[in-house]
SEBADO-828113 format. One record per residue (C-alpha): x, y, z. Coordinates in steps of 0.25 Angstrom, whole numbers, plus 2048, in hexadecimal, padded with zeros to 3 digits. Example, Ala and Ser with C-alpha at 12.3 -4.5 7.8 and 13.67 -1.06 7.14 Angstrom:
// residues 2
8317EE81F;8377FC81D;
This chain:
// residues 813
E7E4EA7E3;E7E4FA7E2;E775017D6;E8250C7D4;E9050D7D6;E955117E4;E9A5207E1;E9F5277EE;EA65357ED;EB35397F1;EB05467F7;EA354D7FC;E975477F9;E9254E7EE;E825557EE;E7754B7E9;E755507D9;E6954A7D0;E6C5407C6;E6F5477B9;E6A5417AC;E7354079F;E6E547793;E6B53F788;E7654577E;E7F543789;E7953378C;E7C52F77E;E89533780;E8B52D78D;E85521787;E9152077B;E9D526784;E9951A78F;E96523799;E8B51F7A4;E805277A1;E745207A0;E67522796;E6252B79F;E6652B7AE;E6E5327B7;E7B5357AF;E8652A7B4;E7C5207B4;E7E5147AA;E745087A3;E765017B0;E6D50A7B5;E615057AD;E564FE7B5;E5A4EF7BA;E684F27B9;E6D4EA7C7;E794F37C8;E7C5037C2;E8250E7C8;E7B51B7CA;E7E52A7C6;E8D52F7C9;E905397D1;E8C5457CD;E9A54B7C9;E9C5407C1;E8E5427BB;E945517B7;E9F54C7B2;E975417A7;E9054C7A2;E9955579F;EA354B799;E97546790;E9355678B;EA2555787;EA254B781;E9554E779;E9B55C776;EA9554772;EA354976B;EAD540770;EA8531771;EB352C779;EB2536784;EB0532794;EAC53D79C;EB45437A9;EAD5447B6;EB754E7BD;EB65507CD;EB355D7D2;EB655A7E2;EC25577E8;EC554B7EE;EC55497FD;ECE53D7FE;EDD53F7FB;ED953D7EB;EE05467E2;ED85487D5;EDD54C7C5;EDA5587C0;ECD5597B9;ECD5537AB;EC55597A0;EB55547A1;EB854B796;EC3542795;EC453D786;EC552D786;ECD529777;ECC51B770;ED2518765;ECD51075A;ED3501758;ED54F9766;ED34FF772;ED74F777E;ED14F878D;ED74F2799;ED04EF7A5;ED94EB7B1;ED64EA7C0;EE24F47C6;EEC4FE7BF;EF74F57BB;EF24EA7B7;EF14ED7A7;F024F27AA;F034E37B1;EF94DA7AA;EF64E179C;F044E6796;F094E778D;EFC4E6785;EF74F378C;F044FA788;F024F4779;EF54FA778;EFA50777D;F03508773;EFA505767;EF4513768;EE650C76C;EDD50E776;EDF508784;ED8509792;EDB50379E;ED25017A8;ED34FF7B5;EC84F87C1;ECD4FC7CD;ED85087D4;EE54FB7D9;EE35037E5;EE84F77EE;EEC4FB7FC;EEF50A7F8;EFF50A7FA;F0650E7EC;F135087EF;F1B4FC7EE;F1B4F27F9;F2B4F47FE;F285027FF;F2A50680D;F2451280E;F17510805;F0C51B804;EFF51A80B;EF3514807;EEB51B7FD;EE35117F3;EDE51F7EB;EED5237EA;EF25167E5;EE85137DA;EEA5237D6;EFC51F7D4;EF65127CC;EEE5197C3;EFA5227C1;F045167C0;EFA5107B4;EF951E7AD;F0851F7AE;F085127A6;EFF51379B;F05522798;F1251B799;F0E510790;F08519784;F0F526784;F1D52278D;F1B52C797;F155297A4;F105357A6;F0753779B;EFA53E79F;EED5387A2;EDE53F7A3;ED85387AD;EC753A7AF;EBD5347B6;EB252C7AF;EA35267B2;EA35187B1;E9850E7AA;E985097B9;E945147BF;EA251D7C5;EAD5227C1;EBB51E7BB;EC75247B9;ECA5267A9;EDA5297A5;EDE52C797;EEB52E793;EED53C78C;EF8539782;EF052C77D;EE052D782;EDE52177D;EE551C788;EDC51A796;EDB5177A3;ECE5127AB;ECF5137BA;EC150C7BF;EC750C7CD;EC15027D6;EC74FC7E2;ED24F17DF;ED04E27E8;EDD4E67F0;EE24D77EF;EE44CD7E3;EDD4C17E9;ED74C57F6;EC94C87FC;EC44D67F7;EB64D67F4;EB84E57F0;EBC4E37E3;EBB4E07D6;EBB4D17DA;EB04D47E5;EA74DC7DB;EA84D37D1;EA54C77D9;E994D07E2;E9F4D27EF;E9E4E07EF;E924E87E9;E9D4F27E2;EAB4F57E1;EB05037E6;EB950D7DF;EC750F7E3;ECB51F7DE;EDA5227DC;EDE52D7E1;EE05367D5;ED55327CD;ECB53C7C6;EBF5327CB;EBA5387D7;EB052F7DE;EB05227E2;EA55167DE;EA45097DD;EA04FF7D4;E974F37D4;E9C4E77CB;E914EB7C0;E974F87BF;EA64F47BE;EA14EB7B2;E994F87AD;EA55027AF;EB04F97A8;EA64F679E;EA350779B;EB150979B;EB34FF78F;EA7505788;EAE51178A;EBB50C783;EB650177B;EC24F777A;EC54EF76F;ECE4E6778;ECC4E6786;ED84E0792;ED34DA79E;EDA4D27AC;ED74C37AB;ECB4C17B2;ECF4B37B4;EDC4B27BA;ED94A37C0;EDE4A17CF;EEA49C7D6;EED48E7DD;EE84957EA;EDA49A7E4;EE04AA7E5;EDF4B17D7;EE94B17CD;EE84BF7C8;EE44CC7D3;ED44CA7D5;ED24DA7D0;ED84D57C4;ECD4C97C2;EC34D17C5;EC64DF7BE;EC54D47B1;EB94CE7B3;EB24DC7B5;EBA4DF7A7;EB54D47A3;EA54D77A7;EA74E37A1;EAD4E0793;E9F4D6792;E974E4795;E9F4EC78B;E9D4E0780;E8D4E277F;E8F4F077D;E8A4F4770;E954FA767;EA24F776D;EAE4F2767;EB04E3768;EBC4E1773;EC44D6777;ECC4D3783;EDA4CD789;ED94CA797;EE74CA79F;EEF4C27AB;EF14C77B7;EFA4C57C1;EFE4B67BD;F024BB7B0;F114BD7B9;F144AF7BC;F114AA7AC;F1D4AC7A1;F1E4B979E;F1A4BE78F;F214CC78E;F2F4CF789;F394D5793;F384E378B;F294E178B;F274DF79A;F314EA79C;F274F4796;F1D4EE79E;F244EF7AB;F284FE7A8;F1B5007A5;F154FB7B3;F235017BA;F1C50E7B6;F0F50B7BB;F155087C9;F1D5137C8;F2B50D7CA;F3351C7C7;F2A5227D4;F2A5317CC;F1F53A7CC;F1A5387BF;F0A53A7C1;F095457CD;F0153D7D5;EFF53C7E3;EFC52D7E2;F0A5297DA;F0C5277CA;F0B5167CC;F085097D4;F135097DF;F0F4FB7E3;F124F67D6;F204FD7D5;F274F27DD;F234E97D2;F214EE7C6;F204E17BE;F174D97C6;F194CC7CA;F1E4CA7BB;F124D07B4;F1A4DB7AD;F214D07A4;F144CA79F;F054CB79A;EFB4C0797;EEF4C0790;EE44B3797;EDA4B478A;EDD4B577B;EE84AC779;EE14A376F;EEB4A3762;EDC49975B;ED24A4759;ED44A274C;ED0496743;ED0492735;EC248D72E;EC0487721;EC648C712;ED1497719;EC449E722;EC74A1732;EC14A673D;EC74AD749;EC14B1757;EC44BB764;EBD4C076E;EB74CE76E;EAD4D3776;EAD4C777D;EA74BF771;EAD4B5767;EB34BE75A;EB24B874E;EB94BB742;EB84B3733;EC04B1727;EBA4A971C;EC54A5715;ED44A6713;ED54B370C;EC94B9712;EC74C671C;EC64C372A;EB84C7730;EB34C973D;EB24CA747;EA54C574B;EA14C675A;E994B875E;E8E4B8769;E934B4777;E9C4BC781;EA34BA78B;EAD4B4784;EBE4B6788;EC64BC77F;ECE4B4776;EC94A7770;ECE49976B;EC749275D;ECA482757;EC447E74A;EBC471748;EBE465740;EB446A739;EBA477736;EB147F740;EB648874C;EB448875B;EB7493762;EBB493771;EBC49D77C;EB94A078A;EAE4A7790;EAD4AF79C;E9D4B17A3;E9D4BC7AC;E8F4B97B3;E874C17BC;E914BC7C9;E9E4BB7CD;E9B4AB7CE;E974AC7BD;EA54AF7B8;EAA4A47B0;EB24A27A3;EAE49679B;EB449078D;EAC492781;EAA48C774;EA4492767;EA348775B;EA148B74B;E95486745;E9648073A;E9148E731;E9D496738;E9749B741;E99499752;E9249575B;E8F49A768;E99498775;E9548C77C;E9D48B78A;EA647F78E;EA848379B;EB44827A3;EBE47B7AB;EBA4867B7;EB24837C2;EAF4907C4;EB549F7C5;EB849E7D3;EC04947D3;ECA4987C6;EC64A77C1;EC249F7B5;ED04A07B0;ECF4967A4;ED5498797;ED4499788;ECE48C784;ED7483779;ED0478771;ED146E768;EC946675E;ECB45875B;EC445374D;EB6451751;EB545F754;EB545C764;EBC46776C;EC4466777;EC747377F;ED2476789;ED4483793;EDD4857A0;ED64857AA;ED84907B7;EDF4847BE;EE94857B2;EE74767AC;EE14737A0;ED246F79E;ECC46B793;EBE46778D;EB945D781;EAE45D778;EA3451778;E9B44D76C;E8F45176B;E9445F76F;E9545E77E;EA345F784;EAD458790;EAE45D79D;EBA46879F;EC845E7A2;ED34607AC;EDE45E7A1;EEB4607AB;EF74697AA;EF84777B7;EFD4837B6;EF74877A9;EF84957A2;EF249C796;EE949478C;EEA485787;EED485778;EE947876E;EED473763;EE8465759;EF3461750;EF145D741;EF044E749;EE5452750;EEA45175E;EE845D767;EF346576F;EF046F77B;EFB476781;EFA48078E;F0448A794;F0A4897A1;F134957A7;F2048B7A4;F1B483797;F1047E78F;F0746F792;F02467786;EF845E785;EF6455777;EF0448771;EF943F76F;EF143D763;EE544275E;ED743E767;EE0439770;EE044077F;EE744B783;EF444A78A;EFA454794;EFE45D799;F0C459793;F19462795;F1D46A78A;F2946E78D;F2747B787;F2C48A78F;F24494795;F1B49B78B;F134A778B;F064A078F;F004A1781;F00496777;EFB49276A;EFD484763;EF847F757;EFA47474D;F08473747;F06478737;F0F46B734;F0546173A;F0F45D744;F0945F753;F0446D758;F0C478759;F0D484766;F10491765;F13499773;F1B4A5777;F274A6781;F274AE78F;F2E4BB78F;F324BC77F;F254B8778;F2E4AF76E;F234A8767;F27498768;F2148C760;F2047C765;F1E47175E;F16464763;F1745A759;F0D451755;F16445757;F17441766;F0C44B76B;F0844977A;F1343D779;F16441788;F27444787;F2D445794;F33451797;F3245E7A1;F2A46979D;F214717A5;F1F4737B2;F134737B3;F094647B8;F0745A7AB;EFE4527B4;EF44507A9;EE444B7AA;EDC4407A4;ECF43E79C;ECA43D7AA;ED04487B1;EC64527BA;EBB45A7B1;EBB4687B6;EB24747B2;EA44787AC;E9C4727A0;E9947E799;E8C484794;E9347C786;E9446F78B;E8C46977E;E92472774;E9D46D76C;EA346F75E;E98465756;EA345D751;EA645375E;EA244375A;EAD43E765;EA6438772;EAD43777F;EAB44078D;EB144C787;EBB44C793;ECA45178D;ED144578B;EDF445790;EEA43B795;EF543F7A0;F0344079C;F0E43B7A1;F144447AE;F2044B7A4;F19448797;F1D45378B;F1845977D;F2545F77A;F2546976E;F3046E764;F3147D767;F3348975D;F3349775E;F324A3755;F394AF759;F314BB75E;F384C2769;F364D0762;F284CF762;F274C776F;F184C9776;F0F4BE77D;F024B577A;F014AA76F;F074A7761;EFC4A6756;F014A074A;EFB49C73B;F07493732;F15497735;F0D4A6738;F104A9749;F074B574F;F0A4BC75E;F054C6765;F134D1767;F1A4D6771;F124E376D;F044DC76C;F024DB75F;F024D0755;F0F4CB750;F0F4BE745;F1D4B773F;F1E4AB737;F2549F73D;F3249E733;F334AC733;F3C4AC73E;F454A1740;F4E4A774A;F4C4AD756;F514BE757;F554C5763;F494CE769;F534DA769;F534D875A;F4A4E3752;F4A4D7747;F434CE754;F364D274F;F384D073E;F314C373E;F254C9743;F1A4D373F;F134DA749;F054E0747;EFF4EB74B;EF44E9754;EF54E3764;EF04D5765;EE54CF76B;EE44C1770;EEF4B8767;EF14B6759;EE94AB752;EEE4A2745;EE649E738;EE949A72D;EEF4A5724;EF14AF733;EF24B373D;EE54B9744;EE54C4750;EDD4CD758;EDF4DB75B;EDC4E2765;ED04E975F;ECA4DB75A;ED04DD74E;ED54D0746;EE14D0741;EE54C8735;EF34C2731;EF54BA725;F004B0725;F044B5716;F054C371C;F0D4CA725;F044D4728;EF54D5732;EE74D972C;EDF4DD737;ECD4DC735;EC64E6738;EC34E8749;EB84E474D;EAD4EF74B;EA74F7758;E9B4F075C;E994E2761;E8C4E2758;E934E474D;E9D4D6750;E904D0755;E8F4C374C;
């Protein structure tokens, strides 16, 4: 493995200069801004540096040197905090690269206070494909948003679109130059409405050692851009070991830069996979997110074994991913949570955006591939993405967006005499938040040792009116071979406090053989206090796991159903007898007790449409059966069903899904690993038996048929799960924010052209993060500044706590 960056000059070789030390002034402000520059070394060099380091890059070049110094005696004589410095270029290039005019030495970076969102994406465009419209929401709240971005898309070179019959030549530098300029086109177009709204674009040292290119828009500078600029895999599933994928999994020693044409970066480099970790993780030092959006590192595999999602995608996330659990030790940072987003698969599942919605999404991206073809940026290289121009919306990405963590609408549970906890995820650790009775404050939050942990979680209470906490956890290790995401368990002891995580495992053989693509756990408790847990599993069937007395638990259980999306969700009605419902792309699959302890049946028909792949379902207020709350593709009409208690699991015949009802048995395959918790459990079981799931197989067109309602939404419209406390519905808007209605508030439905469409609902004013969550009294929610947010159910209006302060010592419990 090389010590230091690769760094190869674009020009002439330049004459062999002497390291120059920092002075100290000027290395206490290098040390706040973020900038590389050690205690004491060459200037450029960084902590990685230090004696027994196995990886650290050297002293830049000495132009770049130069440049650091006299950005950081500007910023000394500016007093500006925020400031990154410029390393301008003094040579021309000898390749056909065309360069910016020189920007000043410093370059101002502005945040603003509140949330402030980074996004890290593999190529230019995936945030426009994958990521809107929550990128265009936070552009319009004002705040501060980065986007960043891993490698140049240079692909094969040819900025055009494939039925072109005269297409350019070949020329990598030149393409990644016109995307850049398609991206920038996008995001002025987004947040001021023109296009062509300047940027200042500078060059910046890296924690890792080189040099990125930083945009800022001029209108808004708390808008940027982050061009890292490595090379891109140049195929979604096929065999580059020069690439992210290739790094991260040690077939190459380092990863080499791919310059665009116009950029104001002027030598090359390249990067070993510490220091991509160490770059991503100075630039989020450097912007110090509250909320951070990332690709889905675990996109699962297809029937043939390729990847579902394009491997830069993957990969890009995981290194976001090692970096975010860098960034979480620093001292001092604000505590951060993260959404993670589909890629390409997110095309073929029902589609969450409203027509008008998708439209702005789709002009959007028709801007970024330049549609209109007119000179709008005065560039060699072309104002946009010609590749992307013959298909703007991609293969049906344009009409959708899908979150694959924090769906959970049970973070929230109720505790003794009107008190309630509530928990997220930030900085990868369990969030806690307390209110000792009902008229009390909220307080909070408290972060709880133990990281790793994916964002969003789930909670049940007890019998005995404790809460468990579940989650997943995801262990980077020291090798490719280490990755893996398990389920995890946190228990309150009997004097409020939790716990710590104790593993239980997972239905996964390994990471190879499924990306770890698991989902949220669901769970529930029958009255001994013995859990059972339930997650879909990458081969998209339900598995589940079953406490033993004594504390030890089953072995993970095969329990039927294919084609699998999103989370399973489960309910036990006021009878004790427990529901778990999953979505499918074309319906929803039950399985139920026909009475309470008896096996589970399933997966049985529902019958019910296509929903938007998030779910919620708890008991019905009445005592009658459980109740679901889904949303509808394309409108985001909030929908209720009702399974009665009468007849549950009863095995009607009908139609319903497509999808296989073959079911399993208490006997079925076992599948997947222990878990370093195997003999934890909730202290409560006094049941014996194997701990196996038990379950019994339906008939072939058994049903669980539920009466369906709806309450009309089609004004607020939006995507993800319905949280709900009494006759109290809370969504997450077409806008991103928070909107609550009561049930009998609208009893019919209102044409979405209707101003009045919206009247039955009260919007907030703060973009959501995760889903909404019902208590008793509320409705809870997360900002996304980990702020929580409450609304009483007597009240109309949202109290928000206060955010969480800027340090993790301070939430340190």
């Amino acid at each position: 493995m090389p010590s230091r960056p690769r760094r190869s000059r674009r020009s002439a070789a330049p004459r062999a200069h002497a390291p120059r030390r920092v002075p100290a002034p000027l290395r206490a402000v290098a040390a706040r801004l973020g900038f590389p520059a050690g205690p004491g070394p060459a200037l450029g060099s960084h902590a990685a540096d230090a004696p027994g380091s196995p990886e650290g890059p050297g002293p830049v070049a000495h132009r770049g040197r130069r440049g650091l110094a006299a950005g950081l005696a500007a910023a000394v004589l500016l007093g500006v905090a925020g400031t990154l410095a410029a390393v301008p270029g003094t040579s021309a290039d000898t390749r056909t690269r065309t360069f910016p005019p020189a920007g000043p030495a410093v370059q101002p970076v502005r945040t603003t206070a509140g949330e402030r969102v980074v996004q890290i994406v593999a190529h230019p465009d995936d945030d426009l494909f994958f990521m809107n419209p929550d990128t265009a929401q936070s552009l319009a709240t004002g705040r501060s948003l980065t986007s960043v971005y891993l490698t140049a898309g240079e692909s094969d070179g040819v900025n055009a679109r494939r039925d072109d019959p005269d297409p350019p030549a070949a020329d990598k530098a030149a393409y990644a130059e016109a995307r850049q300029n398609g991206i920038r086109a996008a995001y002025a177009e987004m947040a001021t409405g023109d296009r062509s709204s300047p940027w200042s674009r500078t060059a910046v040292p890296t924690a890792g050692g080189g040099t990125a290119e930083l945009d800022t828009l001029r209108a808004k500078p708390w808008i940027s851009l982050v061009w890292v600029q490595l090379h891109e895999a140049g195929s979604i599933n096929g065999d580059r070991p020069h690439s992210l994928h290739g790094l991260w999994d040690g077939r190459v020693d380092a990863l080499s830069s791919q310059l665009s044409s116009g950029t104001p970066v002027r030598e090359d480099f390249a990067y070993t996979k510490r220091q991509v970790v160490e770059t991503v993780a100075g630039l989020l030092r450097r912007f110090r997110p509250t909320f951070v959006r990332i690709q889905d590192p675990t996109p699962g595999r297809t029937p043939k074994g390729t990847y579902t999602d394009h491997q830069d995608h993957m990969y890009g996330a995981r290194f976001a991913q090692a970096a975010l659990a860098r960034y979480a030790a620093v001292p001092g940072h604000p505590a951060f949570g993260v959404q993670t987003y589909l890629g390409y698969s997110t095309g073929a599942l029902p589609r969450t955006l409203t027509p008008a919605d998708a439209e702005a999404k789709l002009r959007t991206l028709k801007t970024y591939a330049w549609t209109d073809g007119t000179d709008h940026c005065g560039a060699p290289a072309g104002c946009g993405d010609r590749k992307v121009a013959a298909r703007p919306a991609g293969h049906g990405w344009a009409q959708t967006v899908r979150h694959t963590r924090g769906e959970s609408t049970t973070w929230a549970q109720p505790g003794p005499g009107g008190s309630a906890w509530a928990f997220s995820v930030l900085d990868q650790r369990l969030a806690v938040w307390h209110r000792a009775g009902a008229t009390a404050g909220w307080s909070g939050p408290r972060l709880l040792d133990g990281g790793g942990i994916d964002g969003g979680v789930t909670s049940v209470r007890l019998p005995d009116g404790r809460t468990a906490v579940l989650g997943t956890r995801t262990t980077l290790g020291g090798r490719a071979a280490d990755y893996r995401r398990d389920v995890v368990l946190r228990v309150q002891r009997a004097s409020g406090d939790f716990g710590p995580w104790a593993s239980l495992g997972t239905p996964e053989r390994d990471d190879a053989s499924g990306t770890s693509a698991i989902s949220a756990p669901a769970a529930v408790v029958d009255p001994s206090g013995r859990l059972t847990v339930f997650v879909r599993d990458s081969a998209h069937r339900l598995t589940g796991r079953t406490g033993l007395p004594g504390g030890g638990w089953g072995p993970w259980t095969p329990l039927g159903g294919s084609g699998l999306r999103g989370d399973p969700v489960a309910a036990t009605d006021a009878s004790g007898r427990h529901t778990v419902l999953v979505p499918t792309p074309s319906s929803v699959l039950a399985w139920t007790q026909g009475e309470p302890g008896g096996p589970l049946s399933g997966p049985l028909r529902t019958g019910l449409p296509a929903t938007t792949l998030a779910l919620n379902a708890t008991a019905d207020a009445r005592g009658d059966g459980i109740r679901l709350w889904y949303r509808t593709p394309v409108t985001g009409e909030v929908r209720g069903a009702h399974f009665r208690g009468a007849g549950a699991g009863a095995g009607v015949p009908g139609t319903g899904d497509r999808g296989n009802a073959g079911g399993t048995s208490a006997g079925s395959r076992q599948a997947g690993t222990a878990g370093a918790g195997a003999g934890m459990g909730t202290g409560m079981g006094k049941r014996v038996g194997t701990g196996a799931v038990p379950t019994t197989v339906p008939a072939k067109a058994a049903m669980f048929v539920p009466v369906t309602s709806f309450v009309p939404s089609t004004g607020v419209a939006g995507f993800g799960p319905v949280g709900r406390s009494g006759d109290l519905l809370a969504v997450r808007s077409r806008a991103g924010v928070l909107a609550t209605t009561r049930t009998e508030a609208r009893p019919r439905p209102v044409p979405g052209t209707d101003p009045a469409a919206r009247s039955g609902w009260t919007e907030g004013g703060f973009l959501l993060a995760g889903a909404p969550a019902g208590l008793p009294g509320g409705i809870a929610a997360i900002g996304l500044d980990g702020t929580l947010h409450w609304t009483p159910s007597d009240r109309t209006g949202t109290a928000a706590l206060q955010p969480p302060p800027e340090g993790r010592e301070a939430l340190r419990r």
